[in-house]
Biopython code that builds the backbone (N, CA, C, O; Angstrom):
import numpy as np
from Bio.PDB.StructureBuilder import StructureBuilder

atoms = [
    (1, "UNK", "N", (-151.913, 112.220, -89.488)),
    (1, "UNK", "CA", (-151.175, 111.310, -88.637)),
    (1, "UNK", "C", (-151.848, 111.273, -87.277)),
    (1, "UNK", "O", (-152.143, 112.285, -86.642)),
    (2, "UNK", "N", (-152.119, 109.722, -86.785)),
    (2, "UNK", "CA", (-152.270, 109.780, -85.412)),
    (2, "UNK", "C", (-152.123, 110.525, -84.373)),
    (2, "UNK", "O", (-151.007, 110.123, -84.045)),
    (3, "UNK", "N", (-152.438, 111.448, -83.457)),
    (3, "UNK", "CA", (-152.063, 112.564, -82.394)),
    (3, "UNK", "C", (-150.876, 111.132, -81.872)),
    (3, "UNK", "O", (-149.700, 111.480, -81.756)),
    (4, "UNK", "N", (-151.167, 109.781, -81.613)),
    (4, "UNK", "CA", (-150.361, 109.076, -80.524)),
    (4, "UNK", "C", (-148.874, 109.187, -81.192)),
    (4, "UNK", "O", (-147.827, 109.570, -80.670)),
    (5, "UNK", "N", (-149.151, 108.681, -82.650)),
    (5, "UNK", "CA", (-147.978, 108.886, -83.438)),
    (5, "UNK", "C", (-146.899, 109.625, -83.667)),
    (5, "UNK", "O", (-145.790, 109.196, -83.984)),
    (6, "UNK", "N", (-147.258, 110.896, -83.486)),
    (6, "UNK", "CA", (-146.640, 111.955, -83.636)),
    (6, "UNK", "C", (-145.841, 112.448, -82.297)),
    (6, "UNK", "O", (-144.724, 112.951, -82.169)),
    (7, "UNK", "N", (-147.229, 111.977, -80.999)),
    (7, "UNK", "CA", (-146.247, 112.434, -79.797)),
    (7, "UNK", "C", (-144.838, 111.673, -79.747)),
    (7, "UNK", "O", (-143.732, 112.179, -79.556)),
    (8, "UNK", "N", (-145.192, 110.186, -79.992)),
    (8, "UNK", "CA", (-144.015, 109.423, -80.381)),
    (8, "UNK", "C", (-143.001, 109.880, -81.003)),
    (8, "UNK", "O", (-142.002, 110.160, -80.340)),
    (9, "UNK", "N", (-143.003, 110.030, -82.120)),
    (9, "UNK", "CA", (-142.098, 110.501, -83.120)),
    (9, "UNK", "C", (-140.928, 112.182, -82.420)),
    (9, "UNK", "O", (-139.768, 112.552, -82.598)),
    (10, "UNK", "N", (-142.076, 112.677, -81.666)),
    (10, "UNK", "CA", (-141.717, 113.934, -81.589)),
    (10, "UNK", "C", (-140.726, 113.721, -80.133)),
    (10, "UNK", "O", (-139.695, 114.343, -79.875)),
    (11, "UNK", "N", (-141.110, 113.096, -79.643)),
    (11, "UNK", "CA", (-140.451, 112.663, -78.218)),
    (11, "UNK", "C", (-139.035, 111.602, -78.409)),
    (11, "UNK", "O", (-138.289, 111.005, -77.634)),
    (12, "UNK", "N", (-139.128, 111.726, -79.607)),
    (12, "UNK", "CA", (-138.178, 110.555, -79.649)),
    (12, "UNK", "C", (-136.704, 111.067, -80.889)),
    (12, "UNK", "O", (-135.698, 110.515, -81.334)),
    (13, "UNK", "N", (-137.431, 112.523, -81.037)),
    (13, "UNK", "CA", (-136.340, 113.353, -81.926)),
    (13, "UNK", "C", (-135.949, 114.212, -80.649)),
    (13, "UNK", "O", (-134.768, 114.420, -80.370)),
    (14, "UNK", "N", (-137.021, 114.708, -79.875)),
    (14, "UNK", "CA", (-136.433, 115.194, -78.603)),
    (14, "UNK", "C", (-135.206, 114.494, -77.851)),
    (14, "UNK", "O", (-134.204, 115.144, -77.555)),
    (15, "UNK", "N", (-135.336, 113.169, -77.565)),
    (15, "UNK", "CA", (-134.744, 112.914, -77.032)),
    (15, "UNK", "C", (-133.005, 112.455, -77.787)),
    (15, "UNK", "O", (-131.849, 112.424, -77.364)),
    (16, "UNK", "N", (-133.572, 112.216, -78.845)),
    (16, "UNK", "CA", (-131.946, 112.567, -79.569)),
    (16, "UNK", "C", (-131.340, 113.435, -79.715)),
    (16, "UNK", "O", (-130.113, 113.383, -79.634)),
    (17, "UNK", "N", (-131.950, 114.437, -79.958)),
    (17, "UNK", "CA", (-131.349, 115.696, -79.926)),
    (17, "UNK", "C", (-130.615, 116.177, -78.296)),
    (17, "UNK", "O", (-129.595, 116.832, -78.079)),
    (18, "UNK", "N", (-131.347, 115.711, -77.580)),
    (18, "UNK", "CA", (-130.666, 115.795, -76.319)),
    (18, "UNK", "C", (-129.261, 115.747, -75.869)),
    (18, "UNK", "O", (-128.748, 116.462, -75.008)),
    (19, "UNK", "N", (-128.714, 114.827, -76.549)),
    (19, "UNK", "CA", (-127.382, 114.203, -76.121)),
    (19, "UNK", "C", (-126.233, 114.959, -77.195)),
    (19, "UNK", "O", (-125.049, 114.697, -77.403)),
    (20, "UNK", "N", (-127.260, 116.147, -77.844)),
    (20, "UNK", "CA", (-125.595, 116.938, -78.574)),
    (20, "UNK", "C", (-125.386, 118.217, -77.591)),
    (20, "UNK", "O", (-124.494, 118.972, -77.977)),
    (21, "UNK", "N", (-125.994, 118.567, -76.485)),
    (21, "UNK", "CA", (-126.233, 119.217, -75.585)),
    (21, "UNK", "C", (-125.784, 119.113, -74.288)),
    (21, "UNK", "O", (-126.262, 119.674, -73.301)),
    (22, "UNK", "N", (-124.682, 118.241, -74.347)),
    (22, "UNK", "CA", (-123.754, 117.732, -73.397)),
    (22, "UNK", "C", (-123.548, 118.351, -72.265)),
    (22, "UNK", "O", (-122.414, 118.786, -72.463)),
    (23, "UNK", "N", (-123.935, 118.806, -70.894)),
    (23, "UNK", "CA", (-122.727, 119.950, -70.082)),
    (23, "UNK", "C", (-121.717, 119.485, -69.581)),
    (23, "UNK", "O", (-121.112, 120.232, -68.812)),
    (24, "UNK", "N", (-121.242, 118.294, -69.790)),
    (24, "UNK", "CA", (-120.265, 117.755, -68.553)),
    (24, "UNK", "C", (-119.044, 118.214, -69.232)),
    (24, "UNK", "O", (-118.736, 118.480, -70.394)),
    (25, "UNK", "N", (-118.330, 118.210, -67.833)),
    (25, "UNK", "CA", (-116.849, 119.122, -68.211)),
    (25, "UNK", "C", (-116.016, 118.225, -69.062)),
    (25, "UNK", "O", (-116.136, 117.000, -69.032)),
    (26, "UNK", "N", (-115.172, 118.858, -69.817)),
    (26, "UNK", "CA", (-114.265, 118.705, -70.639)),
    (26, "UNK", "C", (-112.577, 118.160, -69.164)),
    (26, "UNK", "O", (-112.162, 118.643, -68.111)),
    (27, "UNK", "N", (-112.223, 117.012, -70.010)),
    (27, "UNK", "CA", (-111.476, 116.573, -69.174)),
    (27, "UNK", "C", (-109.736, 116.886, -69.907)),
    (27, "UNK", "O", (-109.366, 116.442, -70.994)),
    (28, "UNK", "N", (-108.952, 117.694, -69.023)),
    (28, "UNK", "CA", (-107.848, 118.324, -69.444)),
    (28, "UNK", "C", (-107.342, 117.622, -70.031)),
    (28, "UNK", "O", (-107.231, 116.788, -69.132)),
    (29, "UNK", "N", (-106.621, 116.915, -71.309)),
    (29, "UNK", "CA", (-106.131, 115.856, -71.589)),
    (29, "UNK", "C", (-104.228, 116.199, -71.946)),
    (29, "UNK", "O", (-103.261, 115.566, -72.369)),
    (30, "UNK", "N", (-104.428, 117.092, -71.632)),
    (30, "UNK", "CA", (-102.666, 117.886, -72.501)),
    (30, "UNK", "C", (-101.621, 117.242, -71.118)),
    (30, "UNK", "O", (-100.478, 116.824, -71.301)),
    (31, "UNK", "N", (-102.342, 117.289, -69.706)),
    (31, "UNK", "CA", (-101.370, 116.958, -68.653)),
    (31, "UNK", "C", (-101.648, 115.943, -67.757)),
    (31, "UNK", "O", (-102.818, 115.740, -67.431)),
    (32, "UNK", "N", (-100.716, 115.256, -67.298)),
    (32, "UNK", "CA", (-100.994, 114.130, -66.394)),
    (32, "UNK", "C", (-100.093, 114.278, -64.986)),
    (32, "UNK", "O", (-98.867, 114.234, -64.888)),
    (33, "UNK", "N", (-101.398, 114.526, -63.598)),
    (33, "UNK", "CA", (-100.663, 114.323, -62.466)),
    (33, "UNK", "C", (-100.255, 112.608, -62.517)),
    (33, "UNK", "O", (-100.859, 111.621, -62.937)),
    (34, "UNK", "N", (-98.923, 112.814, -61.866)),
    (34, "UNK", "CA", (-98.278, 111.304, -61.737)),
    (34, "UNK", "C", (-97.782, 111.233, -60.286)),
    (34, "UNK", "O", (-96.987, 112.053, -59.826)),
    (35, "UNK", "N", (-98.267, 110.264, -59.629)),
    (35, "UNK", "CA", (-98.238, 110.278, -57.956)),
    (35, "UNK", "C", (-97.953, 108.351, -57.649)),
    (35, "UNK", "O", (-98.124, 107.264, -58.201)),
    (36, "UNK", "N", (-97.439, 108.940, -56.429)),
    (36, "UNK", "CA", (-97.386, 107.459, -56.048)),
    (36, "UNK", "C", (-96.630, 107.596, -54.175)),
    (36, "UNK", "O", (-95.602, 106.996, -53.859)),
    (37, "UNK", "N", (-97.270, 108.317, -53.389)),
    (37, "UNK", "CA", (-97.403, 108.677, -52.275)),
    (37, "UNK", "C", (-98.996, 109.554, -52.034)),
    (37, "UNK", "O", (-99.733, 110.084, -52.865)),
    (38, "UNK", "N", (-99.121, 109.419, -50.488)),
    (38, "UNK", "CA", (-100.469, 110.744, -50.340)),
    (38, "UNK", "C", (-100.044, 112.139, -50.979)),
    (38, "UNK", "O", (-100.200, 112.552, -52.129)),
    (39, "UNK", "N", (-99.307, 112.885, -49.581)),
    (39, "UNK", "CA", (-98.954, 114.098, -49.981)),
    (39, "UNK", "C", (-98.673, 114.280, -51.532)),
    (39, "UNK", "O", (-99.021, 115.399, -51.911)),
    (40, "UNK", "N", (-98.014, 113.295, -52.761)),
    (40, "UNK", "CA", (-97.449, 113.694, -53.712)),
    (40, "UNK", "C", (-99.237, 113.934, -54.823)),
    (40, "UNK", "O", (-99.555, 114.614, -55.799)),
    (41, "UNK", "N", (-99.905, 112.984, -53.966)),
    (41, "UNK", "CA", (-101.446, 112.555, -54.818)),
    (41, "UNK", "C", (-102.395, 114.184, -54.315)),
    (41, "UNK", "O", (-103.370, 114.528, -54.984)),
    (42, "UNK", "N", (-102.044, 114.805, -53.411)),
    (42, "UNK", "CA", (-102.351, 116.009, -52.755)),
    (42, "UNK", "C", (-101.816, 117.084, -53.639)),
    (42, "UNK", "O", (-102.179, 118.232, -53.385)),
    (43, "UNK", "N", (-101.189, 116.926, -54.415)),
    (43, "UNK", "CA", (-101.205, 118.330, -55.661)),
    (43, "UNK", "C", (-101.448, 118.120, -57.085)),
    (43, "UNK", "O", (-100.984, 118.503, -58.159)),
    (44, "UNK", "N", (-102.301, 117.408, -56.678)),
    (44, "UNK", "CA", (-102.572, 116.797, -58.353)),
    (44, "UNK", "C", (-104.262, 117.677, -58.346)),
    (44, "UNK", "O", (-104.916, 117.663, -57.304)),
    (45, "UNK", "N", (-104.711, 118.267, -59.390)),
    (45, "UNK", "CA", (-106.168, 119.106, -59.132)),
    (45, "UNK", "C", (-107.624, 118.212, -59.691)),
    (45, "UNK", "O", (-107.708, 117.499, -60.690)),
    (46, "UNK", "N", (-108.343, 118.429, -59.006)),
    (46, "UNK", "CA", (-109.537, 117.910, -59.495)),
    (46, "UNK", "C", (-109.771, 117.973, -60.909)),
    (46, "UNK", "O", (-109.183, 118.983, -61.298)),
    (47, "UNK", "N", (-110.324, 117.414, -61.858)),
    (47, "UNK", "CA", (-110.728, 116.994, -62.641)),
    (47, "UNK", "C", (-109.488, 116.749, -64.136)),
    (47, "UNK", "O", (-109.609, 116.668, -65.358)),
    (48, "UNK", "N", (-108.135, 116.699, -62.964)),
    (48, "UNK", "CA", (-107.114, 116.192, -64.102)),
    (48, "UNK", "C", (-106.641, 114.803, -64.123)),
    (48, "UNK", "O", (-106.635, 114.037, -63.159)),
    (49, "UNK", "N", (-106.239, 114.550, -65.341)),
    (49, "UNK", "CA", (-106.178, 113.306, -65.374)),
    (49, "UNK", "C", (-104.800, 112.737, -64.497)),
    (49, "UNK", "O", (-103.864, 113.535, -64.552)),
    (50, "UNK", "N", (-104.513, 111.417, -63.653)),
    (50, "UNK", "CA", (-103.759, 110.971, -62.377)),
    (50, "UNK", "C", (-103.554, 109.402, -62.680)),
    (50, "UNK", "O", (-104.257, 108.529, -63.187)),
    (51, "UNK", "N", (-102.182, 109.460, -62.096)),
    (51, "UNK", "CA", (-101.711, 108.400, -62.885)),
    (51, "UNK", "C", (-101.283, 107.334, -61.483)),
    (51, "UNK", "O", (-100.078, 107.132, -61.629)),
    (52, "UNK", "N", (-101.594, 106.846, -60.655)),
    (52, "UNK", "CA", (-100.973, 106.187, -59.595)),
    (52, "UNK", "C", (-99.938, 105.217, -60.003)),
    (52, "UNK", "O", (-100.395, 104.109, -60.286)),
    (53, "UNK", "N", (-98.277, 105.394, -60.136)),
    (53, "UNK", "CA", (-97.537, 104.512, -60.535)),
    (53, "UNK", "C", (-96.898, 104.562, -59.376)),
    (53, "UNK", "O", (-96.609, 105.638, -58.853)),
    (54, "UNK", "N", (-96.470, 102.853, -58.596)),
    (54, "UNK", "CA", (-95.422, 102.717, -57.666)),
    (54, "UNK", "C", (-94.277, 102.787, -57.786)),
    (54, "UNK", "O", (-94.133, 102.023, -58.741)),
    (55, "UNK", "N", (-93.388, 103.101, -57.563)),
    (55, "UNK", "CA", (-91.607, 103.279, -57.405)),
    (55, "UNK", "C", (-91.271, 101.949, -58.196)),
    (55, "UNK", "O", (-91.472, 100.754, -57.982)),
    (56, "UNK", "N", (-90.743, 102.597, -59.083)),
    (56, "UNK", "CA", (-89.582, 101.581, -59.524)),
    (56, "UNK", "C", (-90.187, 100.333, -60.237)),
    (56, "UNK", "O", (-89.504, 99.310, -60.199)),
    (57, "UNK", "N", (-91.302, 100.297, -60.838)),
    (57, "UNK", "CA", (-91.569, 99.348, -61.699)),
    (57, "UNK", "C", (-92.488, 98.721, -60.764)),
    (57, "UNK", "O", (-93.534, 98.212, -61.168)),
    (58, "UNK", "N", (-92.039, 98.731, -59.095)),
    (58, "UNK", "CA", (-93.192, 97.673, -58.237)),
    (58, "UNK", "C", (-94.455, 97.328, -58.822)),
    (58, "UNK", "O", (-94.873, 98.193, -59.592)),
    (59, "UNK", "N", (-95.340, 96.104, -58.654)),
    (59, "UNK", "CA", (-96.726, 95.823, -58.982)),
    (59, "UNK", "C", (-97.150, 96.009, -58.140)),
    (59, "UNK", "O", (-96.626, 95.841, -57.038)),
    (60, "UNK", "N", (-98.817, 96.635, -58.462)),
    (60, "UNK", "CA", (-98.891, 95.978, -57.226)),
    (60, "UNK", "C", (-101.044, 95.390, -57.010)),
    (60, "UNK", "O", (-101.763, 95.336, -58.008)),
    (61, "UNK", "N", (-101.314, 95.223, -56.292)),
    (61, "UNK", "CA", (-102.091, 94.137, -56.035)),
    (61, "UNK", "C", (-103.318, 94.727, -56.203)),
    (61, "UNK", "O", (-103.501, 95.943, -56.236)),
    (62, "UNK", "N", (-104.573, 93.463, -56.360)),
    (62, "UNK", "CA", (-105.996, 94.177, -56.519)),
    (62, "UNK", "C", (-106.641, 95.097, -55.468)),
    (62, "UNK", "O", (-107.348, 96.085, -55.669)),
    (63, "UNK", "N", (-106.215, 94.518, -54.219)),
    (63, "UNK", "CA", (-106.161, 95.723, -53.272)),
    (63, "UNK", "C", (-106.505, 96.991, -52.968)),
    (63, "UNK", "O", (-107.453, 97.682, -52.595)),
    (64, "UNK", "N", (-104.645, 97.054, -53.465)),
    (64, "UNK", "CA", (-104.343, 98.264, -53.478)),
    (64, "UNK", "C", (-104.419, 98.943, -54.653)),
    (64, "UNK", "O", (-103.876, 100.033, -54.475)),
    (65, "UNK", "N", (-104.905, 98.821, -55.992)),
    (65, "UNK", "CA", (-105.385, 99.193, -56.744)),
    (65, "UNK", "C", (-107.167, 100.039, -56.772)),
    (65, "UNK", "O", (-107.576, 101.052, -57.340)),
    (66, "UNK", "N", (-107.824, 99.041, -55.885)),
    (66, "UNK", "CA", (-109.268, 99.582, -55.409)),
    (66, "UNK", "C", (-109.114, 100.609, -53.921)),
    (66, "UNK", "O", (-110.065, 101.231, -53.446)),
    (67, "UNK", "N", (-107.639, 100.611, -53.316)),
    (67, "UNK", "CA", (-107.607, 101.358, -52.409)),
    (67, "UNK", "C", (-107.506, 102.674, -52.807)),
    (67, "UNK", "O", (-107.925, 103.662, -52.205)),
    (68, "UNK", "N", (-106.645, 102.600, -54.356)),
    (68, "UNK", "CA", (-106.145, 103.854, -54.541)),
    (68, "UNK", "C", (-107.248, 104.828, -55.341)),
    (68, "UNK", "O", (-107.443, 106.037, -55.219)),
    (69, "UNK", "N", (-107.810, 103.967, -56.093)),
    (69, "UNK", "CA", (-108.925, 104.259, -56.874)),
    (69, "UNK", "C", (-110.410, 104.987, -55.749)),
    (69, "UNK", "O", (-110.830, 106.140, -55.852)),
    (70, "UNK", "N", (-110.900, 104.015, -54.839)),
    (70, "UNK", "CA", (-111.736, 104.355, -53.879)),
    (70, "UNK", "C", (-111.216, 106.077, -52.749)),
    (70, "UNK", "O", (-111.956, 106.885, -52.187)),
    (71, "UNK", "N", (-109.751, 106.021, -52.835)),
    (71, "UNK", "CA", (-109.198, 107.622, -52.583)),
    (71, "UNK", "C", (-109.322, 108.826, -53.400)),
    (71, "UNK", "O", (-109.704, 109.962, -53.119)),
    (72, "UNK", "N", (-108.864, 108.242, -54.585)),
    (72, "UNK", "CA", (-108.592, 109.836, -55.798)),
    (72, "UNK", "C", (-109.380, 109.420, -57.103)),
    (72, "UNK", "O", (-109.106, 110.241, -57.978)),
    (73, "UNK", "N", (-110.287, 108.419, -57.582)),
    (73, "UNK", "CA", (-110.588, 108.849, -58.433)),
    (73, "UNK", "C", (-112.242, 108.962, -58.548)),
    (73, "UNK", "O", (-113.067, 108.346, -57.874)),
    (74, "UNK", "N", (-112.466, 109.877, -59.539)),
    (74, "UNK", "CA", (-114.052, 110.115, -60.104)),
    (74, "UNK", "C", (-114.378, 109.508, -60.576)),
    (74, "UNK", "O", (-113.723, 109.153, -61.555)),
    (75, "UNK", "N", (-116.089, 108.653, -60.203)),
    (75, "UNK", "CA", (-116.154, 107.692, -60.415)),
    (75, "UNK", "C", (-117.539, 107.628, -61.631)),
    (75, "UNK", "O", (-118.286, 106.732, -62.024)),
    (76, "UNK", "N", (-117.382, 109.046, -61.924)),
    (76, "UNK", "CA", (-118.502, 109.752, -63.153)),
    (76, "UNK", "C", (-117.421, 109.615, -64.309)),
    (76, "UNK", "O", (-117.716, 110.167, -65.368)),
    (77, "UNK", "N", (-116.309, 109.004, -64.244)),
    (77, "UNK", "CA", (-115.433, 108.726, -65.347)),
    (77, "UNK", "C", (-114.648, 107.289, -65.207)),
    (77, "UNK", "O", (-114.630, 106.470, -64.289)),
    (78, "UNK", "N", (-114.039, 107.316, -66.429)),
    (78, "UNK", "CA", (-113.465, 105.294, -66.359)),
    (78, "UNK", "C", (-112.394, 105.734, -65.299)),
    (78, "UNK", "O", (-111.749, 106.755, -65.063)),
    (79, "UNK", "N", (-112.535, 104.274, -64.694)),
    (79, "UNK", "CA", (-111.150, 103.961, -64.258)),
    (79, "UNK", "C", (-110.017, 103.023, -64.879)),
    (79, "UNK", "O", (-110.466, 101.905, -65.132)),
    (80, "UNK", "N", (-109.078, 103.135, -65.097)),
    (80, "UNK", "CA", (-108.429, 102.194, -65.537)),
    (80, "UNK", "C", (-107.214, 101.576, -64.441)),
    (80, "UNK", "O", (-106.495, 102.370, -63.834)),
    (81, "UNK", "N", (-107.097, 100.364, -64.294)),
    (81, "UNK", "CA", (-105.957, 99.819, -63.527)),
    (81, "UNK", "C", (-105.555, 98.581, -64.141)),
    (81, "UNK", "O", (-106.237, 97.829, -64.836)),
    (82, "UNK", "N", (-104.297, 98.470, -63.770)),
    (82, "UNK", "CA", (-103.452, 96.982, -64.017)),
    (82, "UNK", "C", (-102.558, 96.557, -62.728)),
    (82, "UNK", "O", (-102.743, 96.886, -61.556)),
    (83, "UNK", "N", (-101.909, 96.033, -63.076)),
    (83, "UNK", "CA", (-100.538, 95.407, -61.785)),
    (83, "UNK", "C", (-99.686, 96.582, -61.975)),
    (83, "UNK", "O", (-98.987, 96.803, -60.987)),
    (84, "UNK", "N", (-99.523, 97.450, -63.001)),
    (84, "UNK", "CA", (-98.455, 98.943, -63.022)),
    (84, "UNK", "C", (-99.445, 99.993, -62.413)),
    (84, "UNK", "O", (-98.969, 101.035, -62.862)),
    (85, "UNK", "N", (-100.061, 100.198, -61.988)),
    (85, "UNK", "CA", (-100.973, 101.390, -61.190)),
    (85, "UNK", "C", (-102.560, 101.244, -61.666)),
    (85, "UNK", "O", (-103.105, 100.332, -62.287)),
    (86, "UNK", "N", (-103.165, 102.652, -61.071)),
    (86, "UNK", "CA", (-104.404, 103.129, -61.922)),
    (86, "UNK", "C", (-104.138, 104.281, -62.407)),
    (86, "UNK", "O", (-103.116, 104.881, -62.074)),
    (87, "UNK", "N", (-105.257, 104.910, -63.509)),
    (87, "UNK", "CA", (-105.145, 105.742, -64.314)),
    (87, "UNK", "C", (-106.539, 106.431, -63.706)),
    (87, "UNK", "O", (-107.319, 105.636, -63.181)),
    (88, "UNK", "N", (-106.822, 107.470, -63.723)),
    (88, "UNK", "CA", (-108.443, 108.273, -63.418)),
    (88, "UNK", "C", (-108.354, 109.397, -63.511)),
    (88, "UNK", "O", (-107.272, 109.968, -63.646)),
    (89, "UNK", "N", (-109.613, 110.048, -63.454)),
    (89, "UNK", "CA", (-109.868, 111.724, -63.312)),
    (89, "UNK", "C", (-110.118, 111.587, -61.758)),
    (89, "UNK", "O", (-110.995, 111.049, -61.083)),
    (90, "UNK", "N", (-108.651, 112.507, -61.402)),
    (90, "UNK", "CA", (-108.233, 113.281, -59.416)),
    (90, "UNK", "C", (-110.100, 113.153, -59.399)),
    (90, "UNK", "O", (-110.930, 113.145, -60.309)),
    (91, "UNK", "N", (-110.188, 113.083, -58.180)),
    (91, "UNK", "CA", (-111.343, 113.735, -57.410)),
    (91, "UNK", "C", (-110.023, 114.047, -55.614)),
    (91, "UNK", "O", (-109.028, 113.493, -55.148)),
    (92, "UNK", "N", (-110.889, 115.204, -55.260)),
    (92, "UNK", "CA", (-109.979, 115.374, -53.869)),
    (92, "UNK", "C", (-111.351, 115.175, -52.852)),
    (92, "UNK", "O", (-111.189, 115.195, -51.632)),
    (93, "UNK", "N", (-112.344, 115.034, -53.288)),
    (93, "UNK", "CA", (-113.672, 114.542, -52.589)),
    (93, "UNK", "C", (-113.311, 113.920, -51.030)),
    (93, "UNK", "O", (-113.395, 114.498, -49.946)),
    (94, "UNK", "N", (-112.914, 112.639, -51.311)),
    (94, "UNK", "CA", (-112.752, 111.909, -50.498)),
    (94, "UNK", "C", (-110.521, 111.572, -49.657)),
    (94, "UNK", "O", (-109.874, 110.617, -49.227)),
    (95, "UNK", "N", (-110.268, 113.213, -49.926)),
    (95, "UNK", "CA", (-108.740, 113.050, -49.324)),
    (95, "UNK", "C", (-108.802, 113.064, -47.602)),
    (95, "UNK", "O", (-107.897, 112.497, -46.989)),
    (96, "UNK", "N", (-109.858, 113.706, -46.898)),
    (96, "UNK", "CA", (-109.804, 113.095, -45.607)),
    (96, "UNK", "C", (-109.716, 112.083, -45.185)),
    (96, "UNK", "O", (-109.010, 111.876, -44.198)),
    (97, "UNK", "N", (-110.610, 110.833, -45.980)),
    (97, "UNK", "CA", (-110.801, 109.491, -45.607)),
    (97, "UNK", "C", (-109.086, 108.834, -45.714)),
    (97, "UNK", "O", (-108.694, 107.843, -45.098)),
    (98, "UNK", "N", (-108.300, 109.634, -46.601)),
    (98, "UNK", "CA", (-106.924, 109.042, -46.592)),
    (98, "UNK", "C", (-106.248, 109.191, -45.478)),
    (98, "UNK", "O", (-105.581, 108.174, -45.293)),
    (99, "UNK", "N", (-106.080, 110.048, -44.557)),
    (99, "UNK", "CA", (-105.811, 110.776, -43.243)),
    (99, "UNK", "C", (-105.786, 109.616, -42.342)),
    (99, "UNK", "O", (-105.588, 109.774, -41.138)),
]
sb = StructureBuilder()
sb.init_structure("model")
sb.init_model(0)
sb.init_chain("A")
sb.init_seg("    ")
for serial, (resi, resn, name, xyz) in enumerate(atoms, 1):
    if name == "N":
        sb.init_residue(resn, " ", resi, " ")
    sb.init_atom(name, np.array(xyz, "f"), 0.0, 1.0, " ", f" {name:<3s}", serial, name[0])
structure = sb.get_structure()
């Protein structure tokens, strides 16, 4: 076999094999912080999953959906939002900027 061939071949099982070798953390899935104030979004822990729901059914706007998201969540994971809140993995990274 070609030397070019083989580096190919060989670089390219390398690199599959790569991705069963995962390190990224395991995301708690058994509990959900549920917030919908600062202070209440302030005991929720990094890398658990956070639920931003407003009082009482309120919607609320694209906004404040990217406000809440751009505060508490990690953005090395999905975000999810609708008109009923967002959903994310806490980050407390950026809780000064809420201040």
């Amino acid at each position: 076999m070609r030397p070019l061939i083989r580096l190919l071949l060989l670089s390219t099982a390398a690199l599959s094999l790569s991705a069963c070798f995962d390190d990224a953390p395991r995301i708690e899935q058994a509990g959900l912080c549920t917030y919908n104030t600062d202070p209440q979004a302030e005991r929720c822990k990094p890398g658990q999953m956070a639920w931003f729901r407003p009082n009482q059914g309120t919607l609320i706007s694209e906004e404040m959906a990217l406000s809440v998201a751009a505060a508490y969540c990690d953005f090395n994971h999905q975000v999810m939002h609708n008109r009923a809140g967002v959903l994310c993995v806490f980050t407390d990274q950026r809780l000064d900027a809420t201040k």
